[in-house]
LUMSE-248380 format. One record per atom (N, C-alpha, C): x, y, z. Coordinates in steps of 0.2 Angstrom, whole numbers, plus 5000, padded with zeros to 4 digits. Layout:
% residues N
XYZ
...
//
This chain:
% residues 342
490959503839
491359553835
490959613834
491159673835
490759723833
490559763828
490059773824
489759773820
490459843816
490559823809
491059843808
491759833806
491959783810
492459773811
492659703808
493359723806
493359663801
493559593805
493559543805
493859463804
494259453812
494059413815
494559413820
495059323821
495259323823
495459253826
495659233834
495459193838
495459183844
495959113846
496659113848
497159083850
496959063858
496859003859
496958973865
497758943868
498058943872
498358923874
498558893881
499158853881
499258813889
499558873895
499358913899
499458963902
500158903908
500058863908
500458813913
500858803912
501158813904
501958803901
502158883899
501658943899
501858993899
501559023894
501059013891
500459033886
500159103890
499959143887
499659223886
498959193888
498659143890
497859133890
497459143883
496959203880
496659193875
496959243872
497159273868
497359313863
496859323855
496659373858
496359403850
496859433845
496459413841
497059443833
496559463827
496759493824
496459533818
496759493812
495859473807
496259433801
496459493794
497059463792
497059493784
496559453778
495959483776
495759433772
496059433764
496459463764
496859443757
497359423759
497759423763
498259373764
498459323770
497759303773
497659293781
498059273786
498459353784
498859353789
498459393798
498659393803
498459373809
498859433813
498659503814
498959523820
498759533828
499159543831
498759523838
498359583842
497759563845
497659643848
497459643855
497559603858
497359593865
497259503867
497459513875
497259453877
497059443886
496759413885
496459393893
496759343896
497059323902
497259283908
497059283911
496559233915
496159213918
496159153921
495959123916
495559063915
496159003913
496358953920
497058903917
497058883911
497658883908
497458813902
496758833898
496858893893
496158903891
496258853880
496458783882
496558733877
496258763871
495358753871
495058743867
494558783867
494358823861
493958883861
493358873854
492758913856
492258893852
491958953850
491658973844
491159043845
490359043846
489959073848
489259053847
488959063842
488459053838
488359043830
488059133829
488159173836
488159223832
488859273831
489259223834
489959263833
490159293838
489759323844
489859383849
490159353856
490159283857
490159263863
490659203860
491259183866
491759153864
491759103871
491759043869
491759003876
492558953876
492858943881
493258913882
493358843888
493858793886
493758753892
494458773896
494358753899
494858753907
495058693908
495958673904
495958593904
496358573909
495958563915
496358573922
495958503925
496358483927
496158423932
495258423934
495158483938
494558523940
494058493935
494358563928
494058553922
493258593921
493358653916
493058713919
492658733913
492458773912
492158813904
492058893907
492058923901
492059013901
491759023897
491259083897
490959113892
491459193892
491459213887
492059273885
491559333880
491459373881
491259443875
491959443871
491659453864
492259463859
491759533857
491759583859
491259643856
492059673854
492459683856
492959753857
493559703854
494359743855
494859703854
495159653860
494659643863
495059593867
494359553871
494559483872
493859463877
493959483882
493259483884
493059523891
492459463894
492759433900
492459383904
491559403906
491259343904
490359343904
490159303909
490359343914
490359283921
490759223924
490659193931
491359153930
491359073928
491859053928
492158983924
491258923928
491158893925
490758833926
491058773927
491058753934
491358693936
490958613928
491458583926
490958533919
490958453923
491058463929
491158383933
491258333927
491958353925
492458293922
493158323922
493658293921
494258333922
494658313915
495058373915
495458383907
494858373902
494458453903
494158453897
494758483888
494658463885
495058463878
494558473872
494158483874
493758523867
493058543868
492958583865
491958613867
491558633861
490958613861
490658633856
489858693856
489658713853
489058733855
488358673850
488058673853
487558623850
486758623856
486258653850
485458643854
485558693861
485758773861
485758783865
486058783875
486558743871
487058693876
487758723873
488158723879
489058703876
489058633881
489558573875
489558523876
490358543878
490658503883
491358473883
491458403883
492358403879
492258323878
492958323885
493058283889
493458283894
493658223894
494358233893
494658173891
495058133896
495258163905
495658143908
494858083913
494358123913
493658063916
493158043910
493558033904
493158003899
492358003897
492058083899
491858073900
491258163894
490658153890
490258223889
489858263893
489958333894
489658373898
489258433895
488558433897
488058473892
488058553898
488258603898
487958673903
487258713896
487058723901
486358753897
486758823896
486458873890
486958943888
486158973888
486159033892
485459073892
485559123885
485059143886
484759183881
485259253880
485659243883
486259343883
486959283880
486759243879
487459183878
487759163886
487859193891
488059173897
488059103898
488259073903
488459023906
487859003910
487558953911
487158953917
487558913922
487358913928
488058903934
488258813937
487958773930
488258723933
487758683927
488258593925
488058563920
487058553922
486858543914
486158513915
486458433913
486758423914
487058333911
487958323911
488058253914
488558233911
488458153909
488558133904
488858063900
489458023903
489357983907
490157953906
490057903899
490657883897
490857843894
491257783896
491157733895
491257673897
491957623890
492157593897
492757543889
493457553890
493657513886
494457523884
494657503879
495357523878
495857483872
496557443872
496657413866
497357383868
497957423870
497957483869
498557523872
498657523878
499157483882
499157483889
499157553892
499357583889
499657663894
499157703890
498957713885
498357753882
497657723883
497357683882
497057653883
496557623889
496857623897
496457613899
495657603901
495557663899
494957663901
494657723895
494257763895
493757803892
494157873892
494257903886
494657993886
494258013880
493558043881
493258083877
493658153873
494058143867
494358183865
494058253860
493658233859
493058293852
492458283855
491858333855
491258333853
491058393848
490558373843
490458413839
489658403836
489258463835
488858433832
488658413827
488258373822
488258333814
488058393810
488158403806
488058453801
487258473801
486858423801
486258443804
485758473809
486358463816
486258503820
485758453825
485558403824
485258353827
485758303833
486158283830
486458243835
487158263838
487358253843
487958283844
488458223845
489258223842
489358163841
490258163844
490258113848
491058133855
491358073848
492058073851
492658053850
493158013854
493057963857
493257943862
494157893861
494757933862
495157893861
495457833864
495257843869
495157763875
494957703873
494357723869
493757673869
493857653860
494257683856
494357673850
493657673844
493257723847
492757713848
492457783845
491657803839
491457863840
490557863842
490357913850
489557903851
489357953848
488857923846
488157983846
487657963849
487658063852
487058073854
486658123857
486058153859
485558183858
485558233865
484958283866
484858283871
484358273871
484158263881
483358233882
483358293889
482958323886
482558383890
483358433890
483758423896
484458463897
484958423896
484858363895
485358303898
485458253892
486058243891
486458193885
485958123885
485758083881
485558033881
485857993874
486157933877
486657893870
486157873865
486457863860
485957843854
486357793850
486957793847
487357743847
487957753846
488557693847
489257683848
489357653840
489757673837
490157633831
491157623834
491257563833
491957553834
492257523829
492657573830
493257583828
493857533827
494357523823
495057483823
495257473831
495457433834
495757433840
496357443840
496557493844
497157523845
497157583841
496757593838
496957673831
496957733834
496557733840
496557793846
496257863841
495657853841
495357923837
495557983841
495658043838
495458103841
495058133840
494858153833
494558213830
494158183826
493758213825
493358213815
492958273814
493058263807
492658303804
492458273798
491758333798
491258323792
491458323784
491258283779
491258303771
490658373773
490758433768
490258463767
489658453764
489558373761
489058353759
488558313764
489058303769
488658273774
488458223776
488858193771
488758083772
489258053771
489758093774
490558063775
490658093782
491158063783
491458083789
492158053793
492658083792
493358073793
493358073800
493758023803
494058033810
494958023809
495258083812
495958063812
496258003819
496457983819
496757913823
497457933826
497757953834
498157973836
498757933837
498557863838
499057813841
499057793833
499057773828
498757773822
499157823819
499657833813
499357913809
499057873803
498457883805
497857863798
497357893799
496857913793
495957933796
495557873792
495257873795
494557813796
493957863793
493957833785
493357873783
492757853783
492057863785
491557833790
490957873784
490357803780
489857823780
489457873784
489157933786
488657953792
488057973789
487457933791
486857933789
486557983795
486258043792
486058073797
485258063799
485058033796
484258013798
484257963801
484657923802
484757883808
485257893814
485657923812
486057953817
486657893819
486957863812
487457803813
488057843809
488357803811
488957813809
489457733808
489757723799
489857663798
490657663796
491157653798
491857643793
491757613789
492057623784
492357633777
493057603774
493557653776
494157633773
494457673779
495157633776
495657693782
496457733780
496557773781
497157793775
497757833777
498357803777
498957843781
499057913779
498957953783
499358033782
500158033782
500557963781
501257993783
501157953775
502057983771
502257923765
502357873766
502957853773
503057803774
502957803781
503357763783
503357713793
503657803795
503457833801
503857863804
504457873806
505057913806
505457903808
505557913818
505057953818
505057943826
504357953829
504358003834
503458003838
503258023832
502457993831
502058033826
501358023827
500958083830
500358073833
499958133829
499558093825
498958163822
498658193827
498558253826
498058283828
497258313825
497458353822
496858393819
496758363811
496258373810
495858353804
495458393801
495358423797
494758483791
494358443786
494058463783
493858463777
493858513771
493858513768
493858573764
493258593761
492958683761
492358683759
492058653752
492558653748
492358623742
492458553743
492558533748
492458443749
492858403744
493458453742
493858403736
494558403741
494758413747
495258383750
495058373758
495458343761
495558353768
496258343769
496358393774
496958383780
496858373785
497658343791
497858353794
498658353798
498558373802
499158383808
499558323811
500058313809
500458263815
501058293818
501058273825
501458303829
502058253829
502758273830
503258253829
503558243823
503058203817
503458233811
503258283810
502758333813
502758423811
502558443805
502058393801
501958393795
501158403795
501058433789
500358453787
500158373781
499658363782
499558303775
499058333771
498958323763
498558343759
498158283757
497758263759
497158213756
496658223750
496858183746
496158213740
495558153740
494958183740
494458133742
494258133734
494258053736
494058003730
493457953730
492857993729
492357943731
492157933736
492157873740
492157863746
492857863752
493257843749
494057873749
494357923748
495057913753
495457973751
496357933750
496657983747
497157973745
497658023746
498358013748
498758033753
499158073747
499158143744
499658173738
500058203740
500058233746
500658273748
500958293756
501358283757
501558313765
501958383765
501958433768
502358493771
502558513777
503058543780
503258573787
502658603788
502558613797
501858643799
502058703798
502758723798
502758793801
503058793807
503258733812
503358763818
503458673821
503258663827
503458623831
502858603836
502658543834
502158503839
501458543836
501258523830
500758563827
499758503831
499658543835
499358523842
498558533835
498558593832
497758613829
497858623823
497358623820
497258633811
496558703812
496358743808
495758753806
495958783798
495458773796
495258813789
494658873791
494958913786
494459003787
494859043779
494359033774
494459083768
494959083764
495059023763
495658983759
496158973762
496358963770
496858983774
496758923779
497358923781
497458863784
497958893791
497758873795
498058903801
498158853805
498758843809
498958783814
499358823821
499058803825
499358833833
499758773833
500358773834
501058743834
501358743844
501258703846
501258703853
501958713857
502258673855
503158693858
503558733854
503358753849
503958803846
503458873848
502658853851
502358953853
502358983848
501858973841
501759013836
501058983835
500959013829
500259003824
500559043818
500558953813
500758983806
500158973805
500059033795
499759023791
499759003786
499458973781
499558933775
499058953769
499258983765
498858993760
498758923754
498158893752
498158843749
497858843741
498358813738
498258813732
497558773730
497158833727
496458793726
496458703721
496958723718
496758673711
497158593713
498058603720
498058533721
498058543728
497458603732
497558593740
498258573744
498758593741
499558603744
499558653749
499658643754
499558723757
500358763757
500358813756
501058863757
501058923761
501758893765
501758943772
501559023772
501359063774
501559133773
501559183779
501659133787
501859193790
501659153797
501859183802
501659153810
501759223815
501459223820
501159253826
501459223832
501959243834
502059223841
501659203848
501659143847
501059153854
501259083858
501659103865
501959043869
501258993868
501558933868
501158853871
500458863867
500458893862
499858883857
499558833857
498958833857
498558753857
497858743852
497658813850
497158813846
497158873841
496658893838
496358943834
495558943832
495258983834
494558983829
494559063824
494259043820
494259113816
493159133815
493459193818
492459193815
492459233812
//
């Protein structure tokens, strides 16, 4: 972002069902609203998007069969391509993270982690220093076969980086060694719960994962001096049984660590979680805004969801005192899939 310039936000999208590619947008910080100011088409399927911790460099994956990554400049009103896509030898990549000098993908259609080393200008270097398979399955006949690494992200400490694996019911961690992934350990999960996501308590020594075949999150002691990961409890995001499809997606925390959300697609509902000690408890559900709510982020009280079949990106202002979120406005953006705000 360049120096001066206010708040931006970065909308990933499915280019396959008729998505714009990446779309830049300028935030309101008083009322984070979202207007657009350019966008780039390039790069297929640019799903899921990440920034580098100094804000200037925007990486994306390529959730294509192939299965790809991009490094992007966000200096101006629109990204501008930092060399070309890096093949991540796994396919359907579905989320990337930066960690240790590396962008990590988690690729979910070859189950599988990918480390590309990021040089010192933020570029790409031109091919993985590591991939991880992942090994296993679960009772889901048709979801479950085999291993679909769906999240990786790194622990709050910056130490371990820690995948998601909905196949395997399953969350690993682990490290690198010299350029290359080396596991450290697996915790398992419910069978059949089908994790996708997690996210950190801001204290550090919790950690939620949302469950896809499941609507419930799995809240997980995480000891970061050992680098484990323990369940806990498990708690449904709906009131009651579904009325029809209902597959979470995205999961937050809040930075004041007194709520967590998340997204279910099909009921199109946002859930408010209040964490109770080790626990969380389910106080409220709301419309996402839109249809097929795919992503969640939180940015400066503000809650933002890329809604995938109805093509928008609402936004939600959140009540500090019962973490309710309420609606206050969306951005048109065909086959929306994600949002990062920096």
């Amino acid at each position: 972002m360049a120096q001066g310039e206010g708040r931006r936000a970065y909308i990933g999208s499915f280019t396959a069902a008729g998505g714009p590619g990446i779309v830049a947008a300028a935030v309101d910080p008083d009322t984070g609203a979202l207007t657009a100011l350019g966008a780039v088409n390039g790069l297929p399927d640019p799903s899921y998007l990440a920034l580098s911790p100094a804000g200037d460099t925007l990486y994306a994956v390529s959730e294509t069969p192939q299965g790809a990554v991009a490094a992007y400049r966000v200096t101006g009103e629109r990204p501008e391509p930092a060399g070309p896509p890096v093949p991540v030898g796994g396919s359907g990549p579905t989320h990337l993270s930066v960690f240790a000098g590396h962008v990590l993908t988690a690729n979910y259609g070859s189950g599988s982690v990918t480390a590309v080393p990021v040089r010192a200008d933020g570029t790409l270097a031109p091919s993985p220093s590591g991939v991880l398979r992942h090994t296993g399955s679960g009772p889901h006949t048709q979801r479950q076969r085999g291993p679909h690494a769906h999240q990786v992200q790194p622990d709050p400490t910056g130490r371990w980086a820690v995948s998601v694996d909905l196949g395997t019911d399953s969350v690993r961690v682990c490290t690198l060694a010299g350029d290359g992934l080396r596991p450290h350990r697996e915790t398992a999960l419910r069978p059949g719960s089908g994790p996708r996501h997690l996210a950190f308590h801001p204290g550090g020594s919790l950690a939620y994962v949302v469950n896809e075949l499941t609507p419930t999150v799995t809240v997980c002691r995480w000891d970061p001096a050992d680098g484990t990961l323990a369940p806990l409890t498990e708690t449904p995001v709906l009131p009651g049984a579904p009325a029809g499809d209902a597959y979470p997606s995205g999961v937050v925390a809040s930075p004041d660590g007194r709520f967590v959300w998340t997204a279910t697609r099909g009921e199109d509902v946002l859930s408010v979680l209040a964490v109770e000690g080790d626990g969380l408890r389910l106080t409220a559900t709301v419309p996402c805004g839109g249809h097929w709510p795919r992503a969640l982020t939180e940015s400066g009280g503000f809650l933002y969801v890329a809604n995938e079949r109805s093509g928008d990106v609402t936004w939600f202002a959140v009540d500090p005192h019962t973490g309710v979120p309420r609606r206050s406005g969306s951005l048109r953006v065909a086959a929306a899939s994600c949002v990062v705000v920096g």
